[in-house]
Every structure is written in C-alpha cells, then in structure tokens.
N, C-alpha and C positions, 0 to 999 in steps of 0.2 A: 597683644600684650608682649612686652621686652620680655627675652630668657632673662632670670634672674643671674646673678654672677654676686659669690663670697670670694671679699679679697683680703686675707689676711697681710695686717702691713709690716714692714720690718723698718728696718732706720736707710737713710741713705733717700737719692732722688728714684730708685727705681719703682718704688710703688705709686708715686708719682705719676711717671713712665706709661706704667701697666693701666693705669686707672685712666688717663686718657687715650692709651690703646683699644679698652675694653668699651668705652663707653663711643670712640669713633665705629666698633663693629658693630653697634646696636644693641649693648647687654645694659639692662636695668643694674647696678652696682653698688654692695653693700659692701663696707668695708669695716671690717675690725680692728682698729688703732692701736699698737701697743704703747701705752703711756710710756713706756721708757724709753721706745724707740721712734717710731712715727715722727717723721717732721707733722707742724701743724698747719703744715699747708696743704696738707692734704683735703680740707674742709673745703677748700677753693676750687674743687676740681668735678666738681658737679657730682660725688656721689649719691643716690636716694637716702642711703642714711650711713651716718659715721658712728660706729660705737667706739669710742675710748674704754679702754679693758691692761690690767696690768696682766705682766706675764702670770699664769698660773691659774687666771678667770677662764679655762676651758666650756664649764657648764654655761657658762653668759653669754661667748661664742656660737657654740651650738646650739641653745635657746632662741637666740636671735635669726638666725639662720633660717632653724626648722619653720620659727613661725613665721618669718618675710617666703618662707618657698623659696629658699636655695638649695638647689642639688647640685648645682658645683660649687667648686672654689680653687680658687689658686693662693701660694703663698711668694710674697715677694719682699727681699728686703732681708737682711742680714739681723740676726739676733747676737749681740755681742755674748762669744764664753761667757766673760763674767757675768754677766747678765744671767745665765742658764745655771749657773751654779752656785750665785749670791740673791739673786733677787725673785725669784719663782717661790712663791706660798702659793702650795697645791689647792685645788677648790676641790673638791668631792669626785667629779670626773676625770681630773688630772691626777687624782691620788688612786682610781683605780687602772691609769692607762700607766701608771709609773711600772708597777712591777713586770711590765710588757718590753721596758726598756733595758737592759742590763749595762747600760755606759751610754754617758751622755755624749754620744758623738753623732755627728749630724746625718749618717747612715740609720741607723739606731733610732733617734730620733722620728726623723719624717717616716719609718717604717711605720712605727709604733702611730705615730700618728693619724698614717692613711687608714690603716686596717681598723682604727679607732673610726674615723667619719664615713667610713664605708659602712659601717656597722651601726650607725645615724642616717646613712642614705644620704651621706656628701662626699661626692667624688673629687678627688683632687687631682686638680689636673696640673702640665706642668706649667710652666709660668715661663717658660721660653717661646709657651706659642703666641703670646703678646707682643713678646718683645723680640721676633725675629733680626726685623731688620738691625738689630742690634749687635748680632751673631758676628766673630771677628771672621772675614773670610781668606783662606791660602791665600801666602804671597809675602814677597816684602813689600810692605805698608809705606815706607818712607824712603826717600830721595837717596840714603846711603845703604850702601846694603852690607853683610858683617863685616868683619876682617876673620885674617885666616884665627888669629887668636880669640874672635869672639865666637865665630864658627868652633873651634873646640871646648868652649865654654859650654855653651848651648849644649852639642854634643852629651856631654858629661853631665849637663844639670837635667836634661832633659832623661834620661835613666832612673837619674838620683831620685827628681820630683815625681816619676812615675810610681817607682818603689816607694815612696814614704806617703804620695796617695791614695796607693791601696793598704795600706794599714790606717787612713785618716790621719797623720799627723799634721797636714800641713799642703796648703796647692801652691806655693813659693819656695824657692830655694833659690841661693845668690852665689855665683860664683866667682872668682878668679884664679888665673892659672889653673884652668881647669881643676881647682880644688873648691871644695865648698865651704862657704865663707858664714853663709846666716841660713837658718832653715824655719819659716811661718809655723809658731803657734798659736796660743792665744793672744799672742799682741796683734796680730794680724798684719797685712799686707805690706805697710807703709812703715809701722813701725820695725818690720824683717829688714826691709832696704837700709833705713836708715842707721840701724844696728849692724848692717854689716857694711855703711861707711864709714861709720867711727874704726870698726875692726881696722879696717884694712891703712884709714890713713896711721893709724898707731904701727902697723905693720910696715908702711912703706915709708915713714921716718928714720925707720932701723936698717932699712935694705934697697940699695939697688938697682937687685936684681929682679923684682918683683914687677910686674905689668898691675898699676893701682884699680884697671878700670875694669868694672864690675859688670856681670850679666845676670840678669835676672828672669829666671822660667817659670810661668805660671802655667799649672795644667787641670785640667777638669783629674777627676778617674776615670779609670778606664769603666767602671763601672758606673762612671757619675749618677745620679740622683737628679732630673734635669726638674726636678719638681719643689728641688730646692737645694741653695747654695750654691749657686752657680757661681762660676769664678768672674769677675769684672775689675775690668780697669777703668779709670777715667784721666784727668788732666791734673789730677791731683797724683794720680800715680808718676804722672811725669814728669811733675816740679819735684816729687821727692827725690827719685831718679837724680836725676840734678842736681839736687840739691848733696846727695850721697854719692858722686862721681861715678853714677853706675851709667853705662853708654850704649846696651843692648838690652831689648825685653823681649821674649820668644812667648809663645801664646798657645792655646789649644783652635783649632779653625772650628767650627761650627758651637764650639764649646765654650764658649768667654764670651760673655757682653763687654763691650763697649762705647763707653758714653760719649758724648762731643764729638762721635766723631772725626769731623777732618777739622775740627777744632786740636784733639787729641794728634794726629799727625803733622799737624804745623808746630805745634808748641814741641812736638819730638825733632824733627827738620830744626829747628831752630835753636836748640839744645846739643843738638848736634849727636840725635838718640836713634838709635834703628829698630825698628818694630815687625819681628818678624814671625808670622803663621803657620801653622806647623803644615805637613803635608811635605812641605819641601825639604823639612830639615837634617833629612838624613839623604838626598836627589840632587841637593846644591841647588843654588840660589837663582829664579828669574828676576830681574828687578822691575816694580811696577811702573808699566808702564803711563 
C-alpha cells in the first residue's frame, strides 16, 4: 500500500509542483483545495482525492485526513494577506486554534498550526523536501555579473531585508543608491517592484544625479519556517523587473524556489538582468561558468 501524503494547497503553480513531485516518489496524495486560492488544475494531476475547502473549514481538513489515514502533510502555495484577514470564517476547530495565535503573521501562523495537527496526529512536514530541486543554488546565475553600484545596492539591501525579516515585515526590499526605495508588504512581491518603479522614475525626472536602476533583495529568515512561505521567484518576477527598470535580484541560496528555471535566467540575460545567490555576496563575485 502507497504512504499516504496531505497536501494542503495554496494559490500559485507550486502545489502543482509538489503534487507531481509527491506522486513521482510513490505517495498516495490527498489534497485540500483552498477555493480561494488553488488553481483548478489541480484536479488533473492525478491526486486520489481533491477536497475543495474555503479558508477557515479546518474541522473538514482534518476529518478528511484522519479518516483517508494521513499522518503527514505538507503545505504549499501562498495564502494571500488579505485573504487571512478578510476572508477566514472560523469553523469550530479554527476557532479553538485562534486564541493559540496572537498575530496573524506567518511565524505565528504555521506555529499554531503544527502544534494543532500534531495534536491530530498530522505531522507537517516541510514542503521544500518536494520541491528541492527547485532550491536557488550560490553563484551568479546569469551572463552579467553586478556592477560596482549594484554590488553596493545588494550590500545595503541585503542587511536592510535581513532586519525587517526577522520581525516578519516583509522578504523584499528594492533598492537604489544604496538607499531603500520600496519595502514588500501585504501587496506582495511584484506589486513592491513595481511601486518602487513608479518611485523612482518620478524621482529621476527631477534629478540627475540619481543612478534610476533598481535592485532588488529577496531573503528567507534567518529563522525561516521551511514548512511554509518560502520565498520564490519565477519569470513573472522578471518581466516586472523590467518592466520597473530594476536590473539586479540577489536571492537566498538553498532558501528560494525557483520556477522555470533556465527559462527564468534567459528571460533575465535577455532583459539585461543579473541574478545573483547569496553566499558570495559579501566574498565578491565568481561568474557562472
């Protein structure tokens, strides 16, 4: 008989992802949809069974679970903010794991939540062991490697995004001139970039002395949670890039999925974007060979 496997889904291609990671290792795959988030192609990926569940259906979760026989599960797939703060009507179980929670931050959160399904006899496990190969790894990634001014961008933002998350504000922060230009919160990743290209071109219409092009640092925590919210980029991160005149992205090395791949590093090469890994970032630059 297949080990059973619960896969909680969030929005985005990576439950996707995981669902046909899990199911090439040989796990039986039960998946809990969240109607607000889950794309609906998920149905097409061979799991044994798909529950569709709004946010907030906890008891229906863990019903389903107990009685298919799963003792683990992973969660994969981003829950938007607003979503977490507008759209959750607690069911009976969710309203006794709340008061467990004291802020809805995504520390907090998956805390509150493990110690909840441990206490069900569902281990969660982290949802990067799926999705390894996915893991960004050291190095500069693309054909250009920084210049001295995005090197001190990086630098600076690379502190700045460390410190804001370990308080959970945010895994982005945009730079120029070594000053900090946009910082990710609930609008998330794409929308940070692109708020801090409108900054900047209002800014370099007035002046210049200004360098307009943008870097952009994304990092796990240092205490990251690899069992959920991991930080990821894909090819969408790089047309907005571009589209926001920002020309550098620095990354966490074992700590960031990456989608498309070398799909993702052509479309950077070709934007004329440099993508670079951390490990080196303060050792200076090998370029990839």
């Amino acid at each position: 008989m297949k080990p059973r496997l619960g896969l909680i889904a969030g929005s985005g291609r990576l439950p996707l992802l995981a669902l046909d990671a899990a199911r090439s290792r040989g796990y039986d795959v039960l998946v809990a949809a969240i109607k607000e988030e889950t794309f609906p192609e998920i149905e097409k990926h061979g799991a044994s069974v798909v529950l569709w569940t709004s946010l907030g259906e906890f008891s229906k979760v863990i019903g389903t679970f107990q009685r298919e026989g799963v003792r683990e599960a992973v969660i994969v797939g981003q829950v938007k903010h607003r979503q977490i703060f507008s759209s959750i009507r607690p069911d009976w179980k969710l309203a006794k794991l709340a008061p467990t929670i004291p802020v809805r931050q995504a520390d907090s959160m998956i805390g509150g939540v493990n110690r909840f399904l441990e206490r069900e006899g569902i281990t969660l496990l982290n949802s990067t062991a799926l999705l390894e190969p996915l893991l960004a790894r050291a190095g500069v990634l693309t054909r250009r490697s920084p210049t001295d001014q995005e090197q001190t961008n990086i630098t600076y933002g690379w502190a700045l995004a460390k410190h804001l998350a370990r308080i959970d504000v945010g895994q982005t922060v945009v730079v120029a001139n070594a000053t900090c230009v946009a910082v990710e919160a609930m609008d998330g990743t794409d929308a940070t970039i692109l708020r801090a290209g409108e900054l900047m071109r209002g800014l370099c219409g007035e002046s210049t002395a200004l360098s307009c092009a943008l870097t952009v640092v994304k990092v796990a925590k240092s205490h990251q949670e690899m069992r959920f919210d991991v930080p990821v980029i894909g090819l969408q991160t790089i047309e907005t890039m571009r589209s926001a005149g920002a020309t550098c992205l620095a990354l966490d090395a074992g700590r960031c999925l990456v989608l498309d791949g070398e799909a993702v590093i052509n479309a950077a090469n070709e934007a004329g974007i440099t993508i670079v890994v951390d490990e080196i970032l303060h050792r200076g630059f090998k370029k990839k060979e």
